[in-house]
C-alpha positions as CSV (number, residue, x, y, z in Angstrom):
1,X,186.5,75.3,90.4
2,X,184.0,76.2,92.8
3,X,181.3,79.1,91.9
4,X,181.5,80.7,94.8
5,X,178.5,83.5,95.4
6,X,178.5,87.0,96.8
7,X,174.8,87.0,97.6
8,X,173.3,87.8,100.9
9,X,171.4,84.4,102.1
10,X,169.9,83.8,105.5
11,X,169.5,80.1,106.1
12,X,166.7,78.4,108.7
13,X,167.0,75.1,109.9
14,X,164.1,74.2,112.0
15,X,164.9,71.4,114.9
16,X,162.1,69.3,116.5
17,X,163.2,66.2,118.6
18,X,166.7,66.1,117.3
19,X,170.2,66.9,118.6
20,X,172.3,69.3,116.3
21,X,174.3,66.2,116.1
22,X,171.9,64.3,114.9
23,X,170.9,66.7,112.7
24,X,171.9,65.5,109.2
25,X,171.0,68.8,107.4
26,X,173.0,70.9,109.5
27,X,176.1,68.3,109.2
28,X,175.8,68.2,105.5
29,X,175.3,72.0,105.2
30,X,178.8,72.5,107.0
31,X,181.0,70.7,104.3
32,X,179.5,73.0,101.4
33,X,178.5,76.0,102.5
34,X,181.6,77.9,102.9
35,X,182.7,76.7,99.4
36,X,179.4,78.2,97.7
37,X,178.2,80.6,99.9
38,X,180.5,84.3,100.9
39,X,177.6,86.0,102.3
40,X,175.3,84.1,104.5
41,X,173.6,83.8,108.0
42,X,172.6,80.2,109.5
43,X,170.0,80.5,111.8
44,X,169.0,77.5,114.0
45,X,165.4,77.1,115.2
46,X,165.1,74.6,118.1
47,X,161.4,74.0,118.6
48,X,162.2,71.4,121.3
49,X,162.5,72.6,124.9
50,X,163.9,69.1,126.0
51,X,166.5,69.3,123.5
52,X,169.5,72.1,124.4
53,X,171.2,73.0,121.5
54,X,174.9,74.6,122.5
55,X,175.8,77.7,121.0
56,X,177.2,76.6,117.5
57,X,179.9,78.3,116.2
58,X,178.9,81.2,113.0
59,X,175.4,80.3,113.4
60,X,172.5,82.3,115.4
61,X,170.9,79.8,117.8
62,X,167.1,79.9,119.3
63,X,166.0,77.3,122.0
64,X,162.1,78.0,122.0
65,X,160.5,77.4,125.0
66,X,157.7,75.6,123.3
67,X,157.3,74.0,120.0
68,X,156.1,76.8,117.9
69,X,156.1,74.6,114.6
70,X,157.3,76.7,111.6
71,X,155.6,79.6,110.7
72,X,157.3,81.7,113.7
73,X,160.4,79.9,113.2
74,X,160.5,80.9,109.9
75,X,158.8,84.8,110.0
76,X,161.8,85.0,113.1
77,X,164.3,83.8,109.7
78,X,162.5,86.4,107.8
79,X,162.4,89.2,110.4
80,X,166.1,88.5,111.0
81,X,166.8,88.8,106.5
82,X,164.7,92.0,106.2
83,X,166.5,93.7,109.3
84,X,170.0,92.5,107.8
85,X,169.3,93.5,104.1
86,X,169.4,89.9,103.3
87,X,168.0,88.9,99.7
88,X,167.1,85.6,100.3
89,X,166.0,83.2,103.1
90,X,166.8,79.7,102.3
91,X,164.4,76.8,103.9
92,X,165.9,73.5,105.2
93,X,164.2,70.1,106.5
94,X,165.8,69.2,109.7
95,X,166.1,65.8,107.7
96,X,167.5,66.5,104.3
97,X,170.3,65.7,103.1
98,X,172.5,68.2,101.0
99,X,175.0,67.4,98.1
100,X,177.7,69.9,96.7
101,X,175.7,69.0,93.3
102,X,172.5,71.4,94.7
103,X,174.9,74.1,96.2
104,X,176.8,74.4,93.0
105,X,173.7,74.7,91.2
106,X,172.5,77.2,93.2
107,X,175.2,79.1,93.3
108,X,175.2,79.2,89.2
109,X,172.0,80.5,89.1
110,X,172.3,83.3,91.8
111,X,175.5,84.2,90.1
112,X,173.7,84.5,86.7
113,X,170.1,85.4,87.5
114,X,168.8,89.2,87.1
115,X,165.1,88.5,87.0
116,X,163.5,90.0,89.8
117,X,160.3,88.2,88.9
118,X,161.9,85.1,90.1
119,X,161.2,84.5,94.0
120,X,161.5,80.9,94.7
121,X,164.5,78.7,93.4
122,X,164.3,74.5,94.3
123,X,165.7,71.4,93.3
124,X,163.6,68.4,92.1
125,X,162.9,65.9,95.8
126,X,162.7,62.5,95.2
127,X,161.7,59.5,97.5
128,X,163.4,56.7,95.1
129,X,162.1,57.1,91.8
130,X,158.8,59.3,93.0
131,X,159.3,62.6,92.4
132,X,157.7,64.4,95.5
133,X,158.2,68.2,94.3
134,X,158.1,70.4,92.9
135,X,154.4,70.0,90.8
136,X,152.4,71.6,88.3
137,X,149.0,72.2,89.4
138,X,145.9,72.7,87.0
139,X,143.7,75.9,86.8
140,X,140.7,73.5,87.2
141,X,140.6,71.7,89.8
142,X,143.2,70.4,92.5
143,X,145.1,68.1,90.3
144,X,149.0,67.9,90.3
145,X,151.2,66.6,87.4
146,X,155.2,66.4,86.8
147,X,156.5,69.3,85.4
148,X,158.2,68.5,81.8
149,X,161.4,70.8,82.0
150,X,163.8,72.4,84.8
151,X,164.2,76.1,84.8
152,X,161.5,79.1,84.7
153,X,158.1,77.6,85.5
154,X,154.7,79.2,84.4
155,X,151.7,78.6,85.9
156,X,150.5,77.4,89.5
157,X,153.5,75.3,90.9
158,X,154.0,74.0,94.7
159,X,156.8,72.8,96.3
160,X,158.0,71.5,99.6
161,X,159.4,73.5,102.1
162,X,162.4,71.9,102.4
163,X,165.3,73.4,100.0
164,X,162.8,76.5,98.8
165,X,165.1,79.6,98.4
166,X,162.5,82.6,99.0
167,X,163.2,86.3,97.9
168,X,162.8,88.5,101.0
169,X,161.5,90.9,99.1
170,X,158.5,88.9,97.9
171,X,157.9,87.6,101.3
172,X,157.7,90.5,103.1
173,X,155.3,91.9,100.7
174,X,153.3,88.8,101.0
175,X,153.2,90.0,104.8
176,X,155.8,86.9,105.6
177,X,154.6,83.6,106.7
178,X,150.5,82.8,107.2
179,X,150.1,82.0,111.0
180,X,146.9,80.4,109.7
181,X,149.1,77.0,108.6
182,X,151.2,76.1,111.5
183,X,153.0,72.9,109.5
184,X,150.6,71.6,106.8
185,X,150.1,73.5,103.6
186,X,152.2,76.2,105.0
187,X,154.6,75.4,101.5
188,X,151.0,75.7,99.7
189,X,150.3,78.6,100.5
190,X,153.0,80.7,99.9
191,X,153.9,78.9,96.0
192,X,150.0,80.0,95.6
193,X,150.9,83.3,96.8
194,X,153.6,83.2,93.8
195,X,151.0,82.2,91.5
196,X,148.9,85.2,92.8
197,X,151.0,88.2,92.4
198,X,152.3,86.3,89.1
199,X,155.9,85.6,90.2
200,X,157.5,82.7,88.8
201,X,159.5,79.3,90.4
202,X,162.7,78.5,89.0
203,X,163.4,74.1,89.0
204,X,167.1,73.8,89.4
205,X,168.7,70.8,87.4
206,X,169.7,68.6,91.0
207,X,168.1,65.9,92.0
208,X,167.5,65.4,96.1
209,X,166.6,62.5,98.2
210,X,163.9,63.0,100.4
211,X,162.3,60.6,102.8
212,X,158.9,61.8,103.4
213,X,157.1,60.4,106.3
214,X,153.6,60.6,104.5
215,X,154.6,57.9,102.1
216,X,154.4,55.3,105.0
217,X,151.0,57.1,106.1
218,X,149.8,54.7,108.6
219,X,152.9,53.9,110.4
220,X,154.4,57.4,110.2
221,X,151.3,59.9,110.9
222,X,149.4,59.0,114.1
223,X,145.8,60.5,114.1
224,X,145.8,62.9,115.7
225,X,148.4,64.4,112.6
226,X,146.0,62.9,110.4
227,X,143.3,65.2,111.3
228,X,145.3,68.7,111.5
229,X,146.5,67.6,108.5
230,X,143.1,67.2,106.8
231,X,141.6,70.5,108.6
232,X,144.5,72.4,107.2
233,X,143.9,71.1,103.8
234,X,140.0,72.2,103.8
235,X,141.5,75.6,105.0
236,X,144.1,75.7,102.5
237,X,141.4,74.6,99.2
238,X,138.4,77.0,100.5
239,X,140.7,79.9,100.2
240,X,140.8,78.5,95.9
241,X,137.1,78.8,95.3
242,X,134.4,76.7,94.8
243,X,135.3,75.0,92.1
244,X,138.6,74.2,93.5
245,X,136.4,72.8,96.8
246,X,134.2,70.9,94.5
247,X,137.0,69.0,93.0
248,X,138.4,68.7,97.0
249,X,135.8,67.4,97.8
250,X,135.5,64.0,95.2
251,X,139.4,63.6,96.4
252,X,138.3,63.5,99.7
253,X,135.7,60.3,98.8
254,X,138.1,58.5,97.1
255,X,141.1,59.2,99.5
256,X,138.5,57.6,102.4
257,X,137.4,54.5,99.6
258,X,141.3,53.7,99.6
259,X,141.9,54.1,103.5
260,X,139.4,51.5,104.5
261,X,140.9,49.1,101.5
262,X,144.2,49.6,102.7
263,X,144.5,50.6,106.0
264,X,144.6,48.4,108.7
265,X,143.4,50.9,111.2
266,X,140.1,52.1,109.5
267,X,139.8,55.8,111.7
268,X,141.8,57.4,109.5
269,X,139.4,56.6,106.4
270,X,136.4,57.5,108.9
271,X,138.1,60.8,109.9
272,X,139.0,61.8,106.4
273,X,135.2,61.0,105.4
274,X,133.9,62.8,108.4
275,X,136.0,66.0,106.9
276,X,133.5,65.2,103.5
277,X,130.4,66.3,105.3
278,X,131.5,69.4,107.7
């Protein structure tokens, strides 16, 4: 029997490059949703002028005129949940694929949750046997470590955009999506928002396979990613404090050590050193 859930959830799947057809999120998302879901809104976010997306049928579709990456994809989500009384705004990779064994989970918990101090609900991501998210992060220092049970989490924990349900409520006090990360760290910032107003995560017990492109670094990110990628990260870890930069700072030296060992194409180890010394 399906649990089937009255709650009011927007849903944001961001495009880029990608036909709705294509799309194996959104194609996943229709065989389950109607089974878990009663009360929800999918919003489709196409950040790729070249791509037209036809109007799709129960779902609210923007064609941007320019790739606006994701925080204005998603505050446009958010906007759209507060205006609508919605009480959560469900993230989605345009490339993950859903099970029925995540939506029934989810739906469990919604239909048995009353903590308010719970704002983010996620499953665990894996990329084979790697666990990718979510992780516990230490109070000194920038270190991550698996976390050792499902359910309520305490203490700093980050998680990947992708499959994040988000209370509206929490967001909009949080004053929605920072502007300041326009793809990386973005998912950093908000779980350390969490961990600042002392709300907690909640680890559903689903597993999901995720195929993340920095895993195959040097085929997958050109450099020009490679560098927004590290200024966002020195954004993101100066906003922690100094000793939190300290510590940012070794990872930096020995992240550069292992590029020039491994990669073939040694200007991502120089540009990740040069990001040392500014």
């Amino acid at each position: 029997m399906n649990n089937l859930t009255a709650e009011p959830i927007a849903i944001v799947i961001v495009l880029y490059k990608k036909n709705i057809e294509e799309c194996i999120s959104y194609q996943t998302l229709k065989m389950y949703v109607n089974l878990y879901f009663a009360n929800y809104k999918l919003i489709i976010y196409n950040n790729s002028p070249e791509f037209v997306i036809p109007e799709l049928e129960n779902a609210l579709l923007v064609n941007s005129t320019k790739n606006t990456k994701l925080p204005e994809a998603y505050n446009y989500a958010l906007n759209y949940a507060i205006e609508n009384e919605y009480k959560w705004l469900l993230l989605i990779d345009q490339d993950t694929e859903l099970s029925e064994d995540y939506f029934n989970s989810l739906s469990v918990f919604l239909n048995i949750n009353k903590d308010d101090n719970i704002v983010a609900v996620v499953p665990t991501l894996k990329d084979g046997e790697q666990i990718l998210s979510p992780k516990r992060i230490s109070s000194v220092g920038w270190w991550e470590y698996q976390l050792q049970h499902t359910g309520i989490q305490h203490g700093r924990v980050i998680a990947f955009n992708s499959l994040s349900l988000l209370r509206v409520g929490f967001l909009k006090t949080a004053g929605g999506f920072s502007e300041k990360y326009q793809l990386d760290m973005l998912d950093h910032w908000y779980y350390n928002q969490i961990y600042l107003q002392r709300k907690q995560v909640y680890v559903l017990d689903c597993t999901i396979s995720h195929n993340l492109s920095f895993q195959n670094y040097e085929k997958d990110v050109d450099i020009n990613r490679h560098i927004e990628f590290l200024e966002a990260e020195r954004l993101f870890v100066s906003e922690l404090g100094p000793l939190h930069y300290t510590v940012y700072k070794i990872k930096l030296l020995l992240r550069s050590l292992k590029q020039f060992i491994i990669f073939k194409n040694k200007r991502y180890a120089k540009m990740t050193l040069k990001k040392l010394f500014d």
